[in-house]
C-alpha positions as CSV (number, residue, x, y, z in Angstrom):
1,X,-2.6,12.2,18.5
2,X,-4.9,10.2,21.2
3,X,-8.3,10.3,21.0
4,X,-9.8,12.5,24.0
5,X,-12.9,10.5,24.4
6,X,-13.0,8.2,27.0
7,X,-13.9,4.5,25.9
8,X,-16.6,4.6,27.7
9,X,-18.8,7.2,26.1
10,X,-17.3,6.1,22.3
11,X,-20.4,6.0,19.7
12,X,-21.1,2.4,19.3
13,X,-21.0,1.7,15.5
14,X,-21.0,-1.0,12.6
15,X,-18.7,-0.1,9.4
16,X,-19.1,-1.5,6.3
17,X,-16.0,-1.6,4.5
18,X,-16.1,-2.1,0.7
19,X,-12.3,-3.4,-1.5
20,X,-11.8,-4.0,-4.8
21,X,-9.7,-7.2,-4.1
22,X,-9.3,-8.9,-0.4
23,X,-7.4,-12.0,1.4
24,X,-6.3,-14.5,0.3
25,X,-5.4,-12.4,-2.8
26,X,-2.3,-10.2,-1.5
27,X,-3.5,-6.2,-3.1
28,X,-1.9,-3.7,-1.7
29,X,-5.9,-2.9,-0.7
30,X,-6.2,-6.2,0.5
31,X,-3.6,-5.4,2.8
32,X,-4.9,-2.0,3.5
33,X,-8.3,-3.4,4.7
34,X,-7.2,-6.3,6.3
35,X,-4.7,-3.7,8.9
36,X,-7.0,-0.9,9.0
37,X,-10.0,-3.5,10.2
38,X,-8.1,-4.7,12.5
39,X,-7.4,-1.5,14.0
40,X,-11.4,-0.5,13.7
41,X,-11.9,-3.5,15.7
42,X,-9.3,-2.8,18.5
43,X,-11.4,0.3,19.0
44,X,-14.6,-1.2,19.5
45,X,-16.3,-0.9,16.2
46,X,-17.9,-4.1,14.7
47,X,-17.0,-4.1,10.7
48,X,-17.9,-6.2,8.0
49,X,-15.8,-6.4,4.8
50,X,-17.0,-7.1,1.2
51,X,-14.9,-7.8,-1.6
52,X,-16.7,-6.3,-4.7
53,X,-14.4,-8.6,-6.8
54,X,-16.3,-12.0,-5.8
55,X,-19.5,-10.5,-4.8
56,X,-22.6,-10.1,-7.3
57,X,-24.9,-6.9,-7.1
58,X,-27.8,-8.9,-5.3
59,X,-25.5,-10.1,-3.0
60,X,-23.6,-7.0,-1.7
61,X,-27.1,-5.3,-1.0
62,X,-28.6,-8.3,0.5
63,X,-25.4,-8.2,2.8
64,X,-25.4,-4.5,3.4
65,X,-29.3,-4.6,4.5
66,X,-28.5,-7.9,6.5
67,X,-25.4,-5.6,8.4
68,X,-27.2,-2.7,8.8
69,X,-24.0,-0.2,9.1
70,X,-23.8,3.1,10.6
71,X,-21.0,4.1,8.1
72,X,-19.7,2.8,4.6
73,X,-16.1,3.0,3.7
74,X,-15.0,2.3,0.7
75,X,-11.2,1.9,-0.1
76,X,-10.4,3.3,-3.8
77,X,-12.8,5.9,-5.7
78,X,-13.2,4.0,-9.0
79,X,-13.3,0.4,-8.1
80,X,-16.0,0.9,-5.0
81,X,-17.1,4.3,-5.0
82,X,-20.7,3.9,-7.1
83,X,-21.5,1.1,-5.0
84,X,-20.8,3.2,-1.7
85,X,-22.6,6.4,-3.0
86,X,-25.5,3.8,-3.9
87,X,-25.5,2.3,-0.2
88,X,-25.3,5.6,1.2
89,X,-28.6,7.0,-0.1
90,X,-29.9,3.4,0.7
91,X,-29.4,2.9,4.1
92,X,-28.9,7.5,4.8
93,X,-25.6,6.7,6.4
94,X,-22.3,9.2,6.0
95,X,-19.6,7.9,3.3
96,X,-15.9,8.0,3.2
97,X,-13.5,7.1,0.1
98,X,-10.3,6.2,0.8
99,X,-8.2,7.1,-2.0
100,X,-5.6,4.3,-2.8
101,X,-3.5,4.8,-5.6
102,X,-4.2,4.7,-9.1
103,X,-7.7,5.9,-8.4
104,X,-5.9,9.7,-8.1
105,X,-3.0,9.1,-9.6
106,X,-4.2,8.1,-12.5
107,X,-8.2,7.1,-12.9
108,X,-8.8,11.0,-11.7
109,X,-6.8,12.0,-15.1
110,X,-8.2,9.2,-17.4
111,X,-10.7,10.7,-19.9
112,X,-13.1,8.2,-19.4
113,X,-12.9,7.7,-15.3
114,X,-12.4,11.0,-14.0
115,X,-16.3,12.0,-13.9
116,X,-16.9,8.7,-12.2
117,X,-14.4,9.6,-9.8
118,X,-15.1,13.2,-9.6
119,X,-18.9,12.3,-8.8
120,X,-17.7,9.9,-6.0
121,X,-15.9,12.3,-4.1
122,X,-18.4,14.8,-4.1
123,X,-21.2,12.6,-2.9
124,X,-18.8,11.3,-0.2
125,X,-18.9,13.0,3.3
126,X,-15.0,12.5,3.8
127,X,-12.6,11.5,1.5
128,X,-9.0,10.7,3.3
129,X,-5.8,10.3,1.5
130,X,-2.3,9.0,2.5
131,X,-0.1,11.9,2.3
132,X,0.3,15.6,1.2
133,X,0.7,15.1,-2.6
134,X,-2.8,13.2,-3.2
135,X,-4.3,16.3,-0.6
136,X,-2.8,18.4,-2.9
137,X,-4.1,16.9,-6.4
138,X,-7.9,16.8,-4.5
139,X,-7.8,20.4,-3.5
140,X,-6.5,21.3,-7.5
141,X,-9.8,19.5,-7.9
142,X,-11.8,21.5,-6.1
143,X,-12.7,19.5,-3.4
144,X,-12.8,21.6,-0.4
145,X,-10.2,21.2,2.3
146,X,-12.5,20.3,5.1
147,X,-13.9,17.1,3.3
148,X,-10.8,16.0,2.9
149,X,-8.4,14.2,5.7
150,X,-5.0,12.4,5.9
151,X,-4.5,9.4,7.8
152,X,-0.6,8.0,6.8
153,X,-0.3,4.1,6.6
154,X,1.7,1.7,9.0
155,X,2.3,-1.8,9.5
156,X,0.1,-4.9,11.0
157,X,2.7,-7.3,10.6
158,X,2.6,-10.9,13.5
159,X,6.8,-11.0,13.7
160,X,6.7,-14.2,14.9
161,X,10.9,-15.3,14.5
162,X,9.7,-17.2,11.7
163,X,13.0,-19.0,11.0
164,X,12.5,-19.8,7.1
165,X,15.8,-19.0,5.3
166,X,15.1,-17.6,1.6
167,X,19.0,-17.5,1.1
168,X,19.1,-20.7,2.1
169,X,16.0,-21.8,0.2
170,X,17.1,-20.4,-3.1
171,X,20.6,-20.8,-3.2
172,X,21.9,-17.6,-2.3
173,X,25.4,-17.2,-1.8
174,X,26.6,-15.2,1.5
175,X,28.9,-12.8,-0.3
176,X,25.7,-12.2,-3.0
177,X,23.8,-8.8,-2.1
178,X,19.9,-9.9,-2.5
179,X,17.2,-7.4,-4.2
180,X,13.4,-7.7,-3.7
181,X,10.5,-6.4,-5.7
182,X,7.0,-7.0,-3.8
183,X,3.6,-6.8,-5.0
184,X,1.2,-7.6,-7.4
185,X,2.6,-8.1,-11.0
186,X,1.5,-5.4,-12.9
187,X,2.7,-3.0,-15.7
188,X,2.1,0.2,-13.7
189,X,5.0,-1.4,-11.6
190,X,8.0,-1.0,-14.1
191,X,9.2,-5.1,-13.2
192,X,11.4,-4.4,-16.5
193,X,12.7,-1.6,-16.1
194,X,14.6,-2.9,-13.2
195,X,15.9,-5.9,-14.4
196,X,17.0,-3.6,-17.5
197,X,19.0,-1.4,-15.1
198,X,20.4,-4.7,-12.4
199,X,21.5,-6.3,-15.8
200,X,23.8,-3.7,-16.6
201,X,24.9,-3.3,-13.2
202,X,25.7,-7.1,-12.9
203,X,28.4,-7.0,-15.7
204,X,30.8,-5.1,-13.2
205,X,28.6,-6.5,-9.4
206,X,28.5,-10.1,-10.4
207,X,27.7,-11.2,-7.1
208,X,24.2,-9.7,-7.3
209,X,20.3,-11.8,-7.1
210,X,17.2,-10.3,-7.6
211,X,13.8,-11.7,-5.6
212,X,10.5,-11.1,-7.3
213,X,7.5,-11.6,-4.9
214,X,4.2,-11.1,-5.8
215,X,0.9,-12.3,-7.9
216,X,0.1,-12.0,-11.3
217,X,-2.8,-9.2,-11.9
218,X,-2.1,-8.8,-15.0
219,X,-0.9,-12.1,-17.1
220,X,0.1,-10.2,-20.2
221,X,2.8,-8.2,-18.1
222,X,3.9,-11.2,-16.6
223,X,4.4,-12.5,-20.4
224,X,6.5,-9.7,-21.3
225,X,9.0,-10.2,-18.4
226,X,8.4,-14.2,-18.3
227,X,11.1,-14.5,-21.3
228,X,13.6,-12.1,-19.5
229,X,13.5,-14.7,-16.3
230,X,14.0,-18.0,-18.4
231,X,17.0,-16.0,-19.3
232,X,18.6,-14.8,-16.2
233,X,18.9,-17.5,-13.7
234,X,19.7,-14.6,-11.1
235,X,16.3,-13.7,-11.1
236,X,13.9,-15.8,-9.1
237,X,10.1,-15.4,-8.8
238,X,8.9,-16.4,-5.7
239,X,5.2,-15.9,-6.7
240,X,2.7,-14.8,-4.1
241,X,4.5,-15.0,-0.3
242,X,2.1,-15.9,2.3
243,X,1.8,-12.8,4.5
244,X,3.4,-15.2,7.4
245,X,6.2,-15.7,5.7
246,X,7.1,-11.6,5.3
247,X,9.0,-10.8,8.0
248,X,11.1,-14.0,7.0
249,X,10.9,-12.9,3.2
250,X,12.3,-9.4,4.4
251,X,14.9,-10.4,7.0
252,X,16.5,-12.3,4.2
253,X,17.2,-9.6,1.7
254,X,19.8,-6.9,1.9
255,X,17.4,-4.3,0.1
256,X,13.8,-3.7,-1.3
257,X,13.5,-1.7,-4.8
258,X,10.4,0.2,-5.8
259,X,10.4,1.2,-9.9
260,X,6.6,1.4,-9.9
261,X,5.2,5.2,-11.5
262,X,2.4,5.5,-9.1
263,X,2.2,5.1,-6.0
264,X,1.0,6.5,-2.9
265,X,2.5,4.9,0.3
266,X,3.4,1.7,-0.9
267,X,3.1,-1.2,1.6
268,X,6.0,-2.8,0.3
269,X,7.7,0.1,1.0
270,X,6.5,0.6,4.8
271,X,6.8,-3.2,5.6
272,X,10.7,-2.9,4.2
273,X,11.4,-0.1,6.9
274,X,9.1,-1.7,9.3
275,X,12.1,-4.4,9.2
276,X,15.0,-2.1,8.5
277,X,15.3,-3.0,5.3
278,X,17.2,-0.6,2.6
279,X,15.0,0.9,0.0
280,X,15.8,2.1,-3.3
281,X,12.7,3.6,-5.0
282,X,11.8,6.1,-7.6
283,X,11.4,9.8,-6.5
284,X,7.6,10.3,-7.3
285,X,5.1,12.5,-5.7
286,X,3.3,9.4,-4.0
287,X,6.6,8.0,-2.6
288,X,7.3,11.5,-0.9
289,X,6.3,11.6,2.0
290,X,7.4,8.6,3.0
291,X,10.7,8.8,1.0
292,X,13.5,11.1,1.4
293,X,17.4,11.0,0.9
294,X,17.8,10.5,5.0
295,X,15.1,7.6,4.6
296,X,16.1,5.6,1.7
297,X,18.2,6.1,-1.6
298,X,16.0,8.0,-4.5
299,X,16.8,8.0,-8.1
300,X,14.9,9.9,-11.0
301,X,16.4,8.4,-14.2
302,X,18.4,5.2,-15.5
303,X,21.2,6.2,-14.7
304,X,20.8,7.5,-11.1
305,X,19.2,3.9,-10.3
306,X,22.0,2.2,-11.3
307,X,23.8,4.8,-9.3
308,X,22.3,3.9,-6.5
309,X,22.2,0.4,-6.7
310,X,26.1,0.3,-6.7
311,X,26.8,2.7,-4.2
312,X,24.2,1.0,-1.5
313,X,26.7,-2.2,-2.7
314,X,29.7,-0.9,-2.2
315,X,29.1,1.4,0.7
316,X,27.0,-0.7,3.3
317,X,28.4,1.5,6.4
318,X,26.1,3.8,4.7
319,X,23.3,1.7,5.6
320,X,23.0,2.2,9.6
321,X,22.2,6.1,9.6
322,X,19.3,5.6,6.9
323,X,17.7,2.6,8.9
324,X,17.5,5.0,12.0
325,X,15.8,7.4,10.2
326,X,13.3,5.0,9.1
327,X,13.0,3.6,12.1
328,X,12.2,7.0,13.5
329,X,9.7,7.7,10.8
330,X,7.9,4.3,11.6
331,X,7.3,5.0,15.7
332,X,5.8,8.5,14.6
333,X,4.7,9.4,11.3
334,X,3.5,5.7,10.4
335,X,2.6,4.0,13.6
336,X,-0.2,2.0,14.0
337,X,-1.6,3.7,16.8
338,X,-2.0,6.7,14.9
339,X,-3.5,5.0,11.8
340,X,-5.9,3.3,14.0
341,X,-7.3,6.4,16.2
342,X,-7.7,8.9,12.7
343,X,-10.2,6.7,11.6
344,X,-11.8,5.7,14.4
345,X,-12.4,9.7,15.4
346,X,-13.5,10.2,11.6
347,X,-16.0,7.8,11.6
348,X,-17.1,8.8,15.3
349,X,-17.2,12.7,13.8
350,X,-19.6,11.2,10.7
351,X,-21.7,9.5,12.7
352,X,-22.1,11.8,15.6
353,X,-23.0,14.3,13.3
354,X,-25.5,12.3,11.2
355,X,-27.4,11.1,14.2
């Protein structure tokens, strides 16, 4: 949907946006926050991020006064939202949480976070949320339906024909089919319970590598799978991929596989359609409205991911009819364009009103 007010007559505003984790540290909120800034700016409003992971107390309020915002934002309930609610009664500007992921999928469960939580959304004066299932969970809550808003993801990608080989670079052979797994190493992302199942399905699919992109977030997960690397020479971690070097990264392998339990509108996953990339992920409430059976190849169990994996091998005619879907779900559903103008009218809604 396009914004009805003219450009000219647009509220002139400064957001301050609050992340757990930013650049050059790739988070899936880092990501989030770098794109969705981007867009903010496009529209005219001046932002200011600040990464609560490197900045002390004194400092983010000396920052915050210096800025002077007309709006806070702060991108996941637990890991920003005290420190927004505290800026908001501060400098009497309107709030709004962005739930990200684990914050409702599983800090708004966890005995010891969910008041934390709980207490940020209600002092918030919008709470947005990527898709139907985390509206949902907020409204089983008891958060009304008018505070809450969804805004779906996209991709802020610079395709520039970058002409870096991976196959090349690591040896892959041209009859090999080449898996990826993107994003930060951690153990709500199931790393092992993939290689468990490709294992198995390389006894009879020989011709088979697996790609592991990401940083480690937590070094005692990356312990537990280091072992299983050393042993399987068809696994290669790449570590953390520049965000240049994406589109490359993606253009090189034949499919992207997502075995994480949460999730809700995975970049990975977008940025893998966003290039036409085949996706086989786990059918769970945050992946669903972004994954279907026209969109991508779902499995719920072991067995119907290993399923999967050799029929996407075996049957790549099958490939061209799910890419179009995606394709059509990325130029409406998950454009840019849309992302960019929901919050850009939320924040001109906020504001209006509190002035």
């Amino acid at each position: 949907r396009q914004s009805e007010q003219d450009p000219a007559t647009r509220i002139e505003m400064k957001a301050l946006l609050l992340t757990p984790t930013y650049f050059p540290q790739l988070t899936g909120n880092a990501v989030t926050v770098h794109r969705i800034t981007k867009g903010l700016l496009q529209r005219g409003i001046a932002c200011r991020i600040i990464n609560l992971s490197q900045t002390a107390d004194v400092d983010l309020m000396n920052e915050a006064d210096a800025f002077a915002p007309d709006i806070i934002h702060g991108f996941h309930a637990y890991k920003t939202g005290l420190a927004g609610v505290r800026l908001k009664k501060i400098f009497g500007v309107p709030l709004v949480i962005t739930m990200t992921g684990t914050d409702i999928n599983v800090d708004l469960r966890d005995r010891d976070r969910k008041k934390t939580v709980r207490d940020v959304l209600y002092a918030s004066d919008l709470v947005t949320v990527f898709n139907d299932h985390a509206f949902s969970v907020l409204l089983k809550y008891g958060l009304p339906e008018d505070k809450i808003r969804i805004i779906h993801q996209s991709v802020l990608l610079d395709d520039d024909k970058n002409t870096l080989d991976y196959r090349a670079l690591y040896g892959v052979d041209r009859q090999d089919r080449l898996f990826l797994m993107s994003g930060g190493l951690r153990r709500i992302k199931q790393i092992g319970y993939a290689i468990d199942v490709l294992t198995e399905v390389r006894k009879i699919r020989p011709h088979l590598r697996l790609f592991i992109a990401g940083s480690i977030l937590e070094p005692e997960e990356y312990r537990k799978i280091e072992g299983r690397l050393r042993r399987r020479p068809w696994i290669t971690y790449l570590g953390e991929v520049r965000r240049e070097n994406m589109p490359a990264l993606l253009r090189s392998v034949d499919v992207v596989l997502n075995t994480s339990a949460s999730e809700s509108e995975a970049n990975a996953l977008l940025e893998a359609f966003y290039f036409r990339t085949i996706v086989i992920a786990g059918s769970i409430p945050g992946n669903a409205s972004l994954l279907t059976d026209k969109t991508s190849f779902l499995f719920r169990n072991k067995r119907e991911f290993y399923e999967k994996i050799l029929y996407v091998i075996d049957h790549p005619t099958a490939w061209e009819p799910v890419r179009r879907e995606a394709d059509r779900l990325m130029t409406t559903v998950f454009s840019f364009q849309r992302e960019q103008v929901g919050y850009t009218d939320a924040y001109e809604a906020l504001v209006g009103a509190s002035g």
